[in-house]
C-alpha positions in Angstrom: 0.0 0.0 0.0 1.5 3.1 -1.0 0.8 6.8 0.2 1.6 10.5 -1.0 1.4 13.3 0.2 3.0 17.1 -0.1 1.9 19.9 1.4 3.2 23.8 2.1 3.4 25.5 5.2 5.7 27.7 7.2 8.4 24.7 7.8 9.2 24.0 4.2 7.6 21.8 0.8 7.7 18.6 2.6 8.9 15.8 -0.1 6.3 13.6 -1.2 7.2 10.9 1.0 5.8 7.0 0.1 4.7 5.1 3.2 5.4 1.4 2.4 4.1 -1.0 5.1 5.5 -4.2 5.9 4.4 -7.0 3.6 1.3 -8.6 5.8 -0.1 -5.3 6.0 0.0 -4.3 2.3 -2.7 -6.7 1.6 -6.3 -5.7 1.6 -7.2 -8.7 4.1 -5.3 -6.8 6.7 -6.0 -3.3 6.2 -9.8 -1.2 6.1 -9.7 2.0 4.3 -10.5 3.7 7.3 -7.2 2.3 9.1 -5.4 3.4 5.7 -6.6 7.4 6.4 -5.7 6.9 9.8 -2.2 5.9 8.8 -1.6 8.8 6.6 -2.3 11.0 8.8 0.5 9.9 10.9 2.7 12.7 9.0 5.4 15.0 9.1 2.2 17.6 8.5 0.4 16.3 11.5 3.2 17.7 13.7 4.0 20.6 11.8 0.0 21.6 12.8 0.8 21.1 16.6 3.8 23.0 16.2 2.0 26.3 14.1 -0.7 25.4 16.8 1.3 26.5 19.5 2.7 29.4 18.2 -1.0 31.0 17.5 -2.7 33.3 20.3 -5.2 31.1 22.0 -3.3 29.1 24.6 -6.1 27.1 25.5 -5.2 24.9 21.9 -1.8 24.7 22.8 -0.2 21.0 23.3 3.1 19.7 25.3 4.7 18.2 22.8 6.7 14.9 23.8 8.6 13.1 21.5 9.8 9.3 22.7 13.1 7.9 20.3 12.6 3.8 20.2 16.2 2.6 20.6 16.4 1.0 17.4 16.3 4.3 15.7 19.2 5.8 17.4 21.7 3.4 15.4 20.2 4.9 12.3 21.1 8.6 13.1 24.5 7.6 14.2 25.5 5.8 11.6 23.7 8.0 8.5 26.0 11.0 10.0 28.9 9.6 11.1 28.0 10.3 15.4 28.8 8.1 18.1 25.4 6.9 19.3 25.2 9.5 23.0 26.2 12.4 20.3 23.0 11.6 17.8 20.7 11.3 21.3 21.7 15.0 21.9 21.7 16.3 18.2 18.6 14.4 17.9 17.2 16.0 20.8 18.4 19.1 20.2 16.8 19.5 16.6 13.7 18.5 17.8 13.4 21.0 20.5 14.7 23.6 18.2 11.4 22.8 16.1 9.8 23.4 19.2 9.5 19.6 20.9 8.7 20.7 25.0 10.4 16.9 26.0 12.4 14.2 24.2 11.9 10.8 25.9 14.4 7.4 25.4 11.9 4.7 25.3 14.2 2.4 26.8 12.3 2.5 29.8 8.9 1.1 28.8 11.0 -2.1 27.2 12.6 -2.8 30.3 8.8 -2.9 32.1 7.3 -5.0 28.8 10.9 -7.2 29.3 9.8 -7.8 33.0 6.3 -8.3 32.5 7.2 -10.8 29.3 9.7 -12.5 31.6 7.1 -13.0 34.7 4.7 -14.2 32.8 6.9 -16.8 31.1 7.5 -18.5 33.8 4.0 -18.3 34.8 2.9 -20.4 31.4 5.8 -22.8 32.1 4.3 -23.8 35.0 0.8 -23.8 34.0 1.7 -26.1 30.7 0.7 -29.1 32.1 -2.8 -27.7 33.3 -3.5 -24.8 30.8 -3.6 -25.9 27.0 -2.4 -22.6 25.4 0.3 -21.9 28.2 3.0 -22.9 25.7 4.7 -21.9 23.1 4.7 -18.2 24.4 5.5 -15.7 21.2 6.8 -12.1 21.8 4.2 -9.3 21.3 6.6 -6.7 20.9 6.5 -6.6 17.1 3.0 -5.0 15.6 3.9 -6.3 12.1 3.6 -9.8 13.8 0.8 -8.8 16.2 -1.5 -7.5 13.4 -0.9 -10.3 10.9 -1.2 -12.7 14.2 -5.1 -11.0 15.0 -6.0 -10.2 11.1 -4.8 -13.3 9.6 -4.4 -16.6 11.5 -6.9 -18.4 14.5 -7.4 -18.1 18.2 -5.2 -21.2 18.5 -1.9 -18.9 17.6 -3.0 -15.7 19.5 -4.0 -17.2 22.7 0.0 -18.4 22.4 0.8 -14.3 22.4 2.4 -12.7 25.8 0.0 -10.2 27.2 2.9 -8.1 28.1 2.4 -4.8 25.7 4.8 -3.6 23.6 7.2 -1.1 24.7 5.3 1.5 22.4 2.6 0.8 23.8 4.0 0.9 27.6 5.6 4.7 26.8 1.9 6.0 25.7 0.6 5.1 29.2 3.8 6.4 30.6 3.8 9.8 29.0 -0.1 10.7 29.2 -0.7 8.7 32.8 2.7 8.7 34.7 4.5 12.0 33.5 1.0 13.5 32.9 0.4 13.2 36.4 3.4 14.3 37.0 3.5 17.7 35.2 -0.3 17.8 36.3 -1.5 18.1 32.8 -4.8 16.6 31.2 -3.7 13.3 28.8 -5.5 15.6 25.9 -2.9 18.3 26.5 0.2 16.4 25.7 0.7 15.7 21.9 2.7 12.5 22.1 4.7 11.6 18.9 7.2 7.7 18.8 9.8 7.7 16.2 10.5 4.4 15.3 12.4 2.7 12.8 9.1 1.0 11.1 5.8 2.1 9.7 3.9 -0.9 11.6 4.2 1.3 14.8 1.7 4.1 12.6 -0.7 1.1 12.8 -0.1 0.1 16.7 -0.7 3.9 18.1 -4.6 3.5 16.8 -5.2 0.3 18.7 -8.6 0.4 20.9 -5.9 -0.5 24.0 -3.9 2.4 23.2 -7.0 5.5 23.7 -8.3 6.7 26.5 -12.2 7.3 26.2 -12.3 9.9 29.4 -9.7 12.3 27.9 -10.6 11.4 24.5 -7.4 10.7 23.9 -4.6 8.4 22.3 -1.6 7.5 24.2 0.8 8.2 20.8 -0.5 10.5 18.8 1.7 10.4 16.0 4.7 7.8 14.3 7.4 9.1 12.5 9.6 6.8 11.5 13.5 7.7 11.7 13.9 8.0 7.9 10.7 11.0 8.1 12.7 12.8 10.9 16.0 13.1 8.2 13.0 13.9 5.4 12.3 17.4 7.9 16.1 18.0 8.5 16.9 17.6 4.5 13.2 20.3 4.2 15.1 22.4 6.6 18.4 22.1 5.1 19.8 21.3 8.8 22.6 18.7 9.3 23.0 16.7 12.4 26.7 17.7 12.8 25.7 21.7 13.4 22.7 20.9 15.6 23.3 21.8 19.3 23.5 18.9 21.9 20.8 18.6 24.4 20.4 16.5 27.0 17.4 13.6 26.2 14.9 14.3 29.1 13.7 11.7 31.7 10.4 10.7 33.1 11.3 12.0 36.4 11.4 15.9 37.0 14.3 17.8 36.3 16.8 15.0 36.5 18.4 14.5 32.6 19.2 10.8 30.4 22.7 9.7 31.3 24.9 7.6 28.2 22.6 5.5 26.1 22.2 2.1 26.9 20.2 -1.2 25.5 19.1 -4.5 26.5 20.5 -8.1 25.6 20.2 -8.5 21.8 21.8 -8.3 18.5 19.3 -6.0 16.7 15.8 -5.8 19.2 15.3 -5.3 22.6 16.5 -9.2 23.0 13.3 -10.4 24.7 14.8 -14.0 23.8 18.0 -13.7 25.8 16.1 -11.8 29.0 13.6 -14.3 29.3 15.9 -17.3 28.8 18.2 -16.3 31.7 15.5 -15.4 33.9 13.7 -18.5 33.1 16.7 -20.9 33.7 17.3 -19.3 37.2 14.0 -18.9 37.9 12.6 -22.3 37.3 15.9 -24.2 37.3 18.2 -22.4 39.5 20.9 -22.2 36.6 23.1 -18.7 36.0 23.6 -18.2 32.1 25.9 -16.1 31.3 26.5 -16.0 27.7 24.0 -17.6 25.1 24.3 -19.3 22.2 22.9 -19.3 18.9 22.5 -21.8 16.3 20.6 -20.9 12.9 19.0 -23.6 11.5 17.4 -22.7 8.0 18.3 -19.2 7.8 19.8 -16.7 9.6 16.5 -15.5 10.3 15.4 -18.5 12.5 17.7 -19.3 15.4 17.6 -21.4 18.2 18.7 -21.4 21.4 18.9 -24.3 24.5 19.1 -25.2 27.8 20.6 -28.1 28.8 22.1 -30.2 31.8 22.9 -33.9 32.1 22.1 -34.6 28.2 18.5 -32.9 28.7 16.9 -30.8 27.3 15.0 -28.2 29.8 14.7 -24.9 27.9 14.0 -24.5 23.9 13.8 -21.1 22.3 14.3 -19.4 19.1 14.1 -16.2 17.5 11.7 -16.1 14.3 12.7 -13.0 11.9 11.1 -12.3 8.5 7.7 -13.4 7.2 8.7 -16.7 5.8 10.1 -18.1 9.3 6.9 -17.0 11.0 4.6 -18.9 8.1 6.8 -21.9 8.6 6.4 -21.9 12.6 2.6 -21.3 12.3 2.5 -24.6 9.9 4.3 -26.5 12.6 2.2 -25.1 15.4 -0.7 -26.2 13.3 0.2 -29.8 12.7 0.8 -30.0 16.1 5.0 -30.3 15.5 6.4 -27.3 17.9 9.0 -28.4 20.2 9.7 -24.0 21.6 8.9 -23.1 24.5 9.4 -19.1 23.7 9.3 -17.3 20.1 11.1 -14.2 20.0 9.0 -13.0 16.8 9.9 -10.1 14.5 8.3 -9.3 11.1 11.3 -7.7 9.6 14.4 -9.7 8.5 17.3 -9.4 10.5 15.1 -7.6 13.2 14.2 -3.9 14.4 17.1 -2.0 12.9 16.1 -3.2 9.4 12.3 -1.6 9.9 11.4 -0.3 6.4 11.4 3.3 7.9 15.4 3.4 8.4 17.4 0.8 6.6 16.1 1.2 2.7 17.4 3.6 0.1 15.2 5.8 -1.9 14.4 2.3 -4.5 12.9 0.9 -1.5 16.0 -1.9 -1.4 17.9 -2.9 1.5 20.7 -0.4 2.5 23.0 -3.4 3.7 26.1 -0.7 4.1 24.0 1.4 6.3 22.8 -1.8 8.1 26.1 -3.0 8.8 27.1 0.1 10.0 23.8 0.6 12.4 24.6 -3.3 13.6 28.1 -2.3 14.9 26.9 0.8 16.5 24.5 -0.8 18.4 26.6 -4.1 19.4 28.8 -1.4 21.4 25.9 0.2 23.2 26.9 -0.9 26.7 23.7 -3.3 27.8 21.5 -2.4 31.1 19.6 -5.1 32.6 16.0 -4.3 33.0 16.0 -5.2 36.9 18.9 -2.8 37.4 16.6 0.2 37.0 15.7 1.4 39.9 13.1 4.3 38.6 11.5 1.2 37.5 11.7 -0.6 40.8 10.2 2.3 41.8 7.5 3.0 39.5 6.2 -0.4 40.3 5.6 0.3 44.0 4.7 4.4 43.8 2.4 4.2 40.3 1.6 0.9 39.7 0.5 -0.4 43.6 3.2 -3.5 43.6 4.4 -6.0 41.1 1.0 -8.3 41.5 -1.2 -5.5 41.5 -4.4 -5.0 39.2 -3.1 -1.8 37.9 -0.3 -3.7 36.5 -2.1 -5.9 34.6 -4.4 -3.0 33.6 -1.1 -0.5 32.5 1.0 -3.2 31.4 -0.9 -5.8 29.7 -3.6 -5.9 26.9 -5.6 -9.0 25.2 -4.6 -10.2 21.5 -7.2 -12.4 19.9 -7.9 -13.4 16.0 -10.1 -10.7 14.6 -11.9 -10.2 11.1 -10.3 -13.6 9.9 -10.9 -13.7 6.0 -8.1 -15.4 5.3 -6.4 -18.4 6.5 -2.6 -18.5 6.5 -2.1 -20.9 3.7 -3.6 -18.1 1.7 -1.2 -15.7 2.0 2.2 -16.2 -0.4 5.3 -14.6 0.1 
């Protein structure tokens, strides 16, 4: 499905810029027309209205405007102009405020709650399989390419498989109109939230029924740019990263400012595969993992990953990249022929970084240069473990009333389940 648009305003002719969504969601089966308007709004234009917004007379229409970076994206801005990854945060940070951007958020923080949450409730399932059919496999829900063909396309019998855990998009809307909202004691409606993100699937997540809140009449993202729209704006602005001043990337909490950039476990996501598996082998087993390792199988793109001791085997996991691993695993989960316990699933080949809004050239191919170098930038991203933040630790007991609480499962967790099926997945060729 392809979009254009142009349009003329104070900040510049914006190029026409063609929105090209991941291959499951091109197909009619997937998307209605009314999603596809949706979508298109989800445009450089949209923000440029906030931002001519706030500079009119009448304060009561003026919007916060908070912008939240996905990880994956930063790579992308680092390597396109030549930046170690801390100085693209800043210059990132600072163009945007210099556009007029009130806060710049990392979303690091709402994947380390959805890697918590994901981990928790693994080990939940694992001890339910023998009692609760659809306990195991557990697949990731952090990717919406995969969650949206998952609900569009195939049965209840693969989405009941789907952690509840929400992705970390999702997390950072609740975080930025609930938590910082709060915070700043603003009304959700009053906060224009925008994600950039490396894909165009993301455009699709923010307008998820679990993602709007009916008493403010508002969404919890607003807006997806994807990394590759932000550079569009700089090249309409004729503004390079490299004369940009550096700003510190705001936090969550007050006045306090983001330190170094740092990532989870992983090669190329937020590594929900390696998190889970070392918390599930000391959790259930009592075993300390310190470094995994992978073995591809058909492809690159399909890996798995085990946990053994005295020749048996007590964990099984793999990481399922790309559209033709995911149809494969579904045929096996079908015939009844899945030995995983955990499905680290990501509808883009070689993961996050390669989203469709970052890693293509203007042809729409694969820019493998730009990928390699994005790859090596974020391999030296020094890695944080999830249970090491302790705003999160916090968090959990000031906002969301304890670990067990109802609130969490209310923030934190959402429902997946087959939706509008008009297709089953033998139909759909790639």
């Amino acid at each position: 499905m392809h979009f254009f648009f142009s349009q003329k305003n104070e900040f510049h002719t914006l190029a026409n810029a063609k929105i090209l969504l991941s291959d499951c969601l091109a197909c009619d089966n997937c998307m209605t027309s009314e999603e596809g308007v949706r979508v298109f709004q989800q445009n450089q234009k949209e923000l440029f209205r906030i931002l001519n917004l706030n500079k009119k007379c009448d304060t009561s229409k003026h919007k916060v405007l908070a912008v939240s970076i996905c990880p994956q994206s930063l790579p992308y801005f680092a390597a396109k102009f030549g930046l170690s990854v801390n100085d693209a945060a800043r210059r990132l940070c600072g163009f945007l405020k210099s556009l007029g951007v009130h806060y710049v958020f990392d979303t690091t923080i709402a994947a380390d709650f959805s890697i918590l949450e994901s981990q928790r409730e693994f080990v939940q399932r694992y001890q339910q399989r023998n009692q609760e059919e659809h306990a195991l496999p557990m697949f990731a829900s952090a990717c919406p390419g995969w969650i949206r063909y998952a609900e569009r396309v195939l049965t209840n019998l693969v989405t009941s498989h789907i952690c509840t855990a929400k992705s970390p998009q999702q997390i950072m809307g609740s975080l930025v109109k609930g938590y910082f909202a709060r915070q700043q004691n603003l009304s959700p409606d009053k906060i224009f939230h925008v994600i950039v993100a490396p894909c165009y699937d993301k455009k699709l997540e923010a307008l998820r029924e679990d993602f709007y809140t009916a008493l403010y009449n508002s969404q919890e993202v607003d807006c997806v740019l994807t990394s590759g729209e932000i550079v569009q704006i700089m090249e309409q602005k004729n503004v390079s990263m490299k004369d940009v001043t550096e700003v510190a990337v705001d936090s969550l909490f007050g006045e306090i400012k983001e330190g170094d950039v740092v990532r989870h476990d992983g090669k190329t996501s937020d590594g929900y595969l390696e998190h889970i598996f070392k918390h599930a082998a000391k959790e259930l087993f009592g075993m300390d993992v310190k470094e995994i390792t992978y073995k591809a199988l058909k492809n690159k793109d399909f890996q798995e990953v085990t946990l053994e001791k005295d020749g048996e085997t007590l964990l099984r996991f793999a990481a399922a990249y790309g559209f033709r691993n995911i149809q494969n695993m579904v045929l096996k989960l079908k015939k009844g022929k899945f030995s995983y316990h955990f499905v680290e699933v990501l509808a883009c080949p070689g993961g996050c970084l390669n989203g469709k809004g970052q890693a293509q050239t203007e042809d729409g191919k694969p820019d493998k240069a730009l990928l390699n170098q994005m790859e090596e930038v974020y391999a030296a991203i020094p890695v944080r473990l999830p249970e090491a933040n302790m705003h999160v630790q916090k968090m959990y007991q000031d906002w969301l009333e304890g670990m067990d609480s109802k609130k969490v499962q209310e923030t934190l967790h959402t429902k997946y389940s087959a939706v509008n099926q008009t297709a089953s997945s033998l139909d759909i060729k790639w």
